[in-house]
PDB file of N, CA, C and O in Angstrom:
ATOM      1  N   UNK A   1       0.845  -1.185   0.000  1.00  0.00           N
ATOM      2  CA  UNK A   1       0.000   0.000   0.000  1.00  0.00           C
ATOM      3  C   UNK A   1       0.883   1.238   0.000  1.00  0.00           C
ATOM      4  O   UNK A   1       1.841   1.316   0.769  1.00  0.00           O
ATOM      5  N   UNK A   2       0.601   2.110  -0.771  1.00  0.00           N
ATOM      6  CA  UNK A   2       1.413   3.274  -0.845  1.00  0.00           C
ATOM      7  C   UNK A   2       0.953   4.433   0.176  1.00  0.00           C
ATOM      8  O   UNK A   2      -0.215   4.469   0.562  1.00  0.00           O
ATOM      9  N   UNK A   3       1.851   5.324   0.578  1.00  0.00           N
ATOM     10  CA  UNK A   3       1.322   6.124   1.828  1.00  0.00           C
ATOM     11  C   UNK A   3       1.487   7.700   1.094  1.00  0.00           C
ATOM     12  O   UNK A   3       2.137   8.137   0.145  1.00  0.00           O
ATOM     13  N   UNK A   4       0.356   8.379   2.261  1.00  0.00           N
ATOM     14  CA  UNK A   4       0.319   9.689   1.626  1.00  0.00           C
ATOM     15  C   UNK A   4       1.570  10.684   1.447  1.00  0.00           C
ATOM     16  O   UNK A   4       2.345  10.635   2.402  1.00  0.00           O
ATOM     17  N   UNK A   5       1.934  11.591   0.407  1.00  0.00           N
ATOM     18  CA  UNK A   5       3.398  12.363   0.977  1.00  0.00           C
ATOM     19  C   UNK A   5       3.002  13.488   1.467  1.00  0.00           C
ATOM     20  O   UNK A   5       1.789  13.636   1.613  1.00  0.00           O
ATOM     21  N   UNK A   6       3.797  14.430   1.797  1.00  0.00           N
ATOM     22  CA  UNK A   6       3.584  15.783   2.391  1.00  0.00           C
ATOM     23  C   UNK A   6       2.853  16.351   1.644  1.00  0.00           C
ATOM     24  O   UNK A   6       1.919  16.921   2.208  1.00  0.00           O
ATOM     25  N   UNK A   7       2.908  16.466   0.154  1.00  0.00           N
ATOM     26  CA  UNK A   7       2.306  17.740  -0.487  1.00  0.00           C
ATOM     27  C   UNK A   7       0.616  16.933  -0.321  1.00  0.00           C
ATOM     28  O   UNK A   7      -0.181  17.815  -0.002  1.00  0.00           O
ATOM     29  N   UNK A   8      -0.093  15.540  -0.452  1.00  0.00           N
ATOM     30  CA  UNK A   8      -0.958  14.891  -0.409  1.00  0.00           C
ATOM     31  C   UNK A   8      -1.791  15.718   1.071  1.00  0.00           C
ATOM     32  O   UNK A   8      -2.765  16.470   1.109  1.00  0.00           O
ATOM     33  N   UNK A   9      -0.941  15.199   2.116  1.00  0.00           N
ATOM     34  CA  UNK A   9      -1.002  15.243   3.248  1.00  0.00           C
ATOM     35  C   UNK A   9      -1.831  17.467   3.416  1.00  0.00           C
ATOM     36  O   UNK A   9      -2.845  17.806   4.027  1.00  0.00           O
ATOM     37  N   UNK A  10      -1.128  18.129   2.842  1.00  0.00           N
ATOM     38  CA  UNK A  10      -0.875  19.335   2.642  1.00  0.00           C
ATOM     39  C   UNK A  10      -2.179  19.796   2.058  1.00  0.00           C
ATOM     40  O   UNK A  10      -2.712  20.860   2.372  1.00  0.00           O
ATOM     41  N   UNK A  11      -2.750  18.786   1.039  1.00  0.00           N
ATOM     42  CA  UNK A  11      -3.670  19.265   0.057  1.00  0.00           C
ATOM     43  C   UNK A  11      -4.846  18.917   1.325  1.00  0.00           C
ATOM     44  O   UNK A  11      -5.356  19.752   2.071  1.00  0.00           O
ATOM     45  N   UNK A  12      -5.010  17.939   1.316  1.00  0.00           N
ATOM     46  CA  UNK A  12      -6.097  17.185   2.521  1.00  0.00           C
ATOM     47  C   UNK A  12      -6.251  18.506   3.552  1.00  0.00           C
ATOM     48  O   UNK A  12      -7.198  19.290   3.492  1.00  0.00           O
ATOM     49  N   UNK A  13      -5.389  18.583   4.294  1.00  0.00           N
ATOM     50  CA  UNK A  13      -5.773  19.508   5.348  1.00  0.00           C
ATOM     51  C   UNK A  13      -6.367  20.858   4.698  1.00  0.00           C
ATOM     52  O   UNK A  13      -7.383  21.279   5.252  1.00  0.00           O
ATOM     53  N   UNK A  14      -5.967  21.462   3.801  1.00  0.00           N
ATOM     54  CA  UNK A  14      -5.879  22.428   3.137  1.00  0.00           C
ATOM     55  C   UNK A  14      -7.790  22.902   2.315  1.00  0.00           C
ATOM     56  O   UNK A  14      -8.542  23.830   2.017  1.00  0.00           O
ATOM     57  N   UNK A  15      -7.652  21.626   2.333  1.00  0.00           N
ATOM     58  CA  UNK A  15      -9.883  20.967   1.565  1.00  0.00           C
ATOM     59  C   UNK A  15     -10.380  20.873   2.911  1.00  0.00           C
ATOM     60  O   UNK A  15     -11.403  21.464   3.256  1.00  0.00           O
ATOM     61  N   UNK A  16      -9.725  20.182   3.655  1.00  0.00           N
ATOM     62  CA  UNK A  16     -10.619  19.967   4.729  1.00  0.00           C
ATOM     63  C   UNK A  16     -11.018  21.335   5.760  1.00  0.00           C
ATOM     64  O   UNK A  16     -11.938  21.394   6.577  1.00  0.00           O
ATOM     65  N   UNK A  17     -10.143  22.243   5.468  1.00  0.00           N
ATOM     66  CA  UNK A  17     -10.637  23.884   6.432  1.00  0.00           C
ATOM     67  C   UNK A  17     -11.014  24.656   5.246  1.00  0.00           C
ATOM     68  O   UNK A  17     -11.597  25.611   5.757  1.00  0.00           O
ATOM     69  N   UNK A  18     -11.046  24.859   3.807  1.00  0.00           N
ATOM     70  CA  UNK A  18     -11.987  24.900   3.287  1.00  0.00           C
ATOM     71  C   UNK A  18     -12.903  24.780   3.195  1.00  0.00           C
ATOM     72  O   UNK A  18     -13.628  25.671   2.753  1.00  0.00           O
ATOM     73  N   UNK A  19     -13.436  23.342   3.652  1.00  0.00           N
ATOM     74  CA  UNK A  19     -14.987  22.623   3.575  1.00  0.00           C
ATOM     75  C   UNK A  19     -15.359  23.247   4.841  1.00  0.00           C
ATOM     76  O   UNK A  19     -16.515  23.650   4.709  1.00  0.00           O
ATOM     77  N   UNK A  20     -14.869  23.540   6.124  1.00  0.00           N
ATOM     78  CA  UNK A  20     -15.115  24.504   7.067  1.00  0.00           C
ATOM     79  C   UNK A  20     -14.706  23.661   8.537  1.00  0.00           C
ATOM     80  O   UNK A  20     -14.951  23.866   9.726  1.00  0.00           O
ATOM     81  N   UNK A  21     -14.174  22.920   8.000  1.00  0.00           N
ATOM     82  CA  UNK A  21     -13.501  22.546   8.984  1.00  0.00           C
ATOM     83  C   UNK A  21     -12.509  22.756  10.313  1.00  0.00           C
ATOM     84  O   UNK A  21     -11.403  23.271  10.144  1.00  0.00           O
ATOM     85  N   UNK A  22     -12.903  22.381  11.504  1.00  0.00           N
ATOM     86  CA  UNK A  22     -12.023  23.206  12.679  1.00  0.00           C
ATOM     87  C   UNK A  22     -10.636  22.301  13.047  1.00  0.00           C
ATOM     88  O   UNK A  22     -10.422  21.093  12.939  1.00  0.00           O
ATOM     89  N   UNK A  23     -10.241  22.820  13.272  1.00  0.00           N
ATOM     90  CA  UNK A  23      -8.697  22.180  13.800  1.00  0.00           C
ATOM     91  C   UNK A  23      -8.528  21.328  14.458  1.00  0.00           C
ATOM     92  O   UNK A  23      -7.540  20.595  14.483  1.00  0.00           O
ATOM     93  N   UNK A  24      -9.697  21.275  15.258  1.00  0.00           N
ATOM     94  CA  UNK A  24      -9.721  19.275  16.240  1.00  0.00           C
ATOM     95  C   UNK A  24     -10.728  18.466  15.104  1.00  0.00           C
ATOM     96  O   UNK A  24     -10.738  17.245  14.950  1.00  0.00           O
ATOM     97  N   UNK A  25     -11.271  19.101  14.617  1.00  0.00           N
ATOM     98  CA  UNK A  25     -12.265  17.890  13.332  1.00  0.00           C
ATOM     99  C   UNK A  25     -10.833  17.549  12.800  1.00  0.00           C
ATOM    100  O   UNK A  25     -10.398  16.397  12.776  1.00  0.00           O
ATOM    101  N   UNK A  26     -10.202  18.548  12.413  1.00  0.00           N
ATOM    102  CA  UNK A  26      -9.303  17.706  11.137  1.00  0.00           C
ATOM    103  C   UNK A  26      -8.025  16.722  11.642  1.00  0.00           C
ATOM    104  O   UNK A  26      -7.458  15.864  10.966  1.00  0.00           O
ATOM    105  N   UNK A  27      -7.739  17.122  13.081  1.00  0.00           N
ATOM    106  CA  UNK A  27      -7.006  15.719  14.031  1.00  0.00           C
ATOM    107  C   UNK A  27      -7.640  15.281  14.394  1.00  0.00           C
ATOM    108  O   UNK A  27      -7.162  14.328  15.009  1.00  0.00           O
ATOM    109  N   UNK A  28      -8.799  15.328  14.470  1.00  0.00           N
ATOM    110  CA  UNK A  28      -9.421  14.059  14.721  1.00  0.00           C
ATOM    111  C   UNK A  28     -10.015  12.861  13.837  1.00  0.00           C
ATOM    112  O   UNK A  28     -10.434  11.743  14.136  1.00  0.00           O
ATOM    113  N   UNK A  29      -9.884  13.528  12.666  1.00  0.00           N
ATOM    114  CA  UNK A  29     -10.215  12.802  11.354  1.00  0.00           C
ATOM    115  C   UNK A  29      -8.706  12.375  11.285  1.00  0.00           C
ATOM    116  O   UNK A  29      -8.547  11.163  11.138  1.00  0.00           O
ATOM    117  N   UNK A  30      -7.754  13.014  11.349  1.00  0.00           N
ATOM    118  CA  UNK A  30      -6.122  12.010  10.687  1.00  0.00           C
ATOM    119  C   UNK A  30      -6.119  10.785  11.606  1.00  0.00           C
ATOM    120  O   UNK A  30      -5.844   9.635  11.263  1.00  0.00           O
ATOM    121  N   UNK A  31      -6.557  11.316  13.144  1.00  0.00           N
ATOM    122  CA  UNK A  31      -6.118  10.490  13.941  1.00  0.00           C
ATOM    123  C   UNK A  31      -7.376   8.823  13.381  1.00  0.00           C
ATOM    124  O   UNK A  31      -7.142   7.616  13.444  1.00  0.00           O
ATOM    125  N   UNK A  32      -8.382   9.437  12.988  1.00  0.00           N
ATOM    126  CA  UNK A  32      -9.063   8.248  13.035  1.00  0.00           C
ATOM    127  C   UNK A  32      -8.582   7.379  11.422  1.00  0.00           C
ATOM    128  O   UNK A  32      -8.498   6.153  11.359  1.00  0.00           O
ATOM    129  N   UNK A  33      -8.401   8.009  10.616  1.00  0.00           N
ATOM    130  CA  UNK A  33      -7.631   7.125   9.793  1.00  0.00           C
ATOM    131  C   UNK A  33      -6.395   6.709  10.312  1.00  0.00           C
ATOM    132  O   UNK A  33      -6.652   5.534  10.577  1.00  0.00           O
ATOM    133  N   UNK A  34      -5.414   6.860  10.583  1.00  0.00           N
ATOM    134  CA  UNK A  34      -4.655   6.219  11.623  1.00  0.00           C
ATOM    135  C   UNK A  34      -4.584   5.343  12.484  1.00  0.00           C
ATOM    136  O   UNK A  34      -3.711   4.477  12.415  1.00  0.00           O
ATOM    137  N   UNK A  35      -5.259   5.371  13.226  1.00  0.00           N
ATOM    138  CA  UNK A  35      -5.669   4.571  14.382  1.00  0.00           C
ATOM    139  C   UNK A  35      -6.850   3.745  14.280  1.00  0.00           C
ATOM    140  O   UNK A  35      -6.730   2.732  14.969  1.00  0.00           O
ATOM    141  N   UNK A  36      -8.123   3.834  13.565  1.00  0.00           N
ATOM    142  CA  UNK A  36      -9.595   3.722  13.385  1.00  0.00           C
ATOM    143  C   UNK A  36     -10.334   3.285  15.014  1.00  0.00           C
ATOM    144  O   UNK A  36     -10.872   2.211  15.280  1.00  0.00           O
ATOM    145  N   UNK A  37     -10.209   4.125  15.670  1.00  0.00           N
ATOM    146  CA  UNK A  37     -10.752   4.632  17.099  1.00  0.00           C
ATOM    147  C   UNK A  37     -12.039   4.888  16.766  1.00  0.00           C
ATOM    148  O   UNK A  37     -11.933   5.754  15.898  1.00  0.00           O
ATOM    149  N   UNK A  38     -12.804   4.738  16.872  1.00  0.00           N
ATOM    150  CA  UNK A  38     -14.403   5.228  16.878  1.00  0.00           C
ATOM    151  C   UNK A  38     -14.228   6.383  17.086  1.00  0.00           C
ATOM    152  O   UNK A  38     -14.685   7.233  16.322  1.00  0.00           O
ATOM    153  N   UNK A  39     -13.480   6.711  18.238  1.00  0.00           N
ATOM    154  CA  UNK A  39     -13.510   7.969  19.381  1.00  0.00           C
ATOM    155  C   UNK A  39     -13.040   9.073  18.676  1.00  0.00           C
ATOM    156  O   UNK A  39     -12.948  10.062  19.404  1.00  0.00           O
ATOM    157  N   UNK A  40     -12.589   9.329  17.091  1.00  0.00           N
ATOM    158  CA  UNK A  40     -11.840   9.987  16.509  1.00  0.00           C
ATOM    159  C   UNK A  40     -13.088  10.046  15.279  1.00  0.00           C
ATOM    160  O   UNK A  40     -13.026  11.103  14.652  1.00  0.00           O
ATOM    161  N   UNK A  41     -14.122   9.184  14.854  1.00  0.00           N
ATOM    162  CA  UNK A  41     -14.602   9.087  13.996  1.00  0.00           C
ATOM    163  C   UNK A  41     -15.288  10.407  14.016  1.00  0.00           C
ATOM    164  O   UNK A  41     -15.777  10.912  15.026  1.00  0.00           O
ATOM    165  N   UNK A  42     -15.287  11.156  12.306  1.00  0.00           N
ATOM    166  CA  UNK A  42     -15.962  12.221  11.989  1.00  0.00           C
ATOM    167  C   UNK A  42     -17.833  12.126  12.300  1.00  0.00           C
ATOM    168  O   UNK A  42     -18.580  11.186  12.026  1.00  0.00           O
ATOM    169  N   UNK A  43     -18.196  13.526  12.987  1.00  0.00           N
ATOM    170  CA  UNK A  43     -19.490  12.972  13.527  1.00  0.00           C
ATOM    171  C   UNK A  43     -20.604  13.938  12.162  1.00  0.00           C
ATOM    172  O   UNK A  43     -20.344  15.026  11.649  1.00  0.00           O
ATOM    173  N   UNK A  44     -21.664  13.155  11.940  1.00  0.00           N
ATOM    174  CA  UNK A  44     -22.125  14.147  10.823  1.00  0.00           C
ATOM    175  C   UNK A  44     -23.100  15.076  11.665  1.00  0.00           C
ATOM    176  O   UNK A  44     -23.929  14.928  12.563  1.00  0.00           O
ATOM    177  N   UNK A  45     -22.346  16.537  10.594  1.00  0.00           N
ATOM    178  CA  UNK A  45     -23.065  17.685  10.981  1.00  0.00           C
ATOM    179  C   UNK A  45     -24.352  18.161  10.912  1.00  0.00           C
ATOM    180  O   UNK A  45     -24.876  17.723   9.888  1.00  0.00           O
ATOM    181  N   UNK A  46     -25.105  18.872  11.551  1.00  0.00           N
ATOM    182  CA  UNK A  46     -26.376  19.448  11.080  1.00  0.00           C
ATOM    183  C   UNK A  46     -26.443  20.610  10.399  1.00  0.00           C
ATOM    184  O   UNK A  46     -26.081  21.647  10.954  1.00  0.00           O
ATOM    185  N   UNK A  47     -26.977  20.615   8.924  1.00  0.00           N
ATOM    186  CA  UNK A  47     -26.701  21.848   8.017  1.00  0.00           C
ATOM    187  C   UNK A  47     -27.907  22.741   8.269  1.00  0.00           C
ATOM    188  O   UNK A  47     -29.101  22.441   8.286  1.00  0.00           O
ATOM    189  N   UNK A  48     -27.330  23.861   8.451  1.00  0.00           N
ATOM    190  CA  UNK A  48     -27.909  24.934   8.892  1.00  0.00           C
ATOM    191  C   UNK A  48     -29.008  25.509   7.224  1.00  0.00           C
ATOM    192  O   UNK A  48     -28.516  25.564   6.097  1.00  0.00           O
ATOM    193  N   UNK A  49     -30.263  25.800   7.509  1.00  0.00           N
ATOM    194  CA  UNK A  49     -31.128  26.533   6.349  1.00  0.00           C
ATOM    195  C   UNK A  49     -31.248  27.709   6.535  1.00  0.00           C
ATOM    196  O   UNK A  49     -31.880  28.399   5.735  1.00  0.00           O
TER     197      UNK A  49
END
C-alpha cells in the first residue's frame, strides 16, 4: 500500500478547512484514519437553512 506524501497530506488539510472545517475535526479525522478509534470518527453535521 502506498502512503500519503507531504504535499498529499498538505492538500487534505488544506480541503478539509476549506470545507469549514475546525482544527480538532481535522485531528481528529487524521487520527481516526490512523488509528480507526471510533472515538476519533468524523461525527455528521447538522446543516444549517
Amino acid at each position: 500500500m502506498n502512503s500519503m506524501n507531504m504535499s498529499e497530506a498538505a492538500r487534505l488539510i488544506i480541503g478539509l478547512r476549506a470545507a469549514g472545517w475546525d482544527e480538532k475535526e481535522i485531528n481528529d479525522f487524521i487520527l481516526f484514519i490512523e488509528t480507526g478509534e471510533e472515538q476519533y470518527k468524523p461525527k455528521t453535521k447538522e446543516k444549517a437553512d
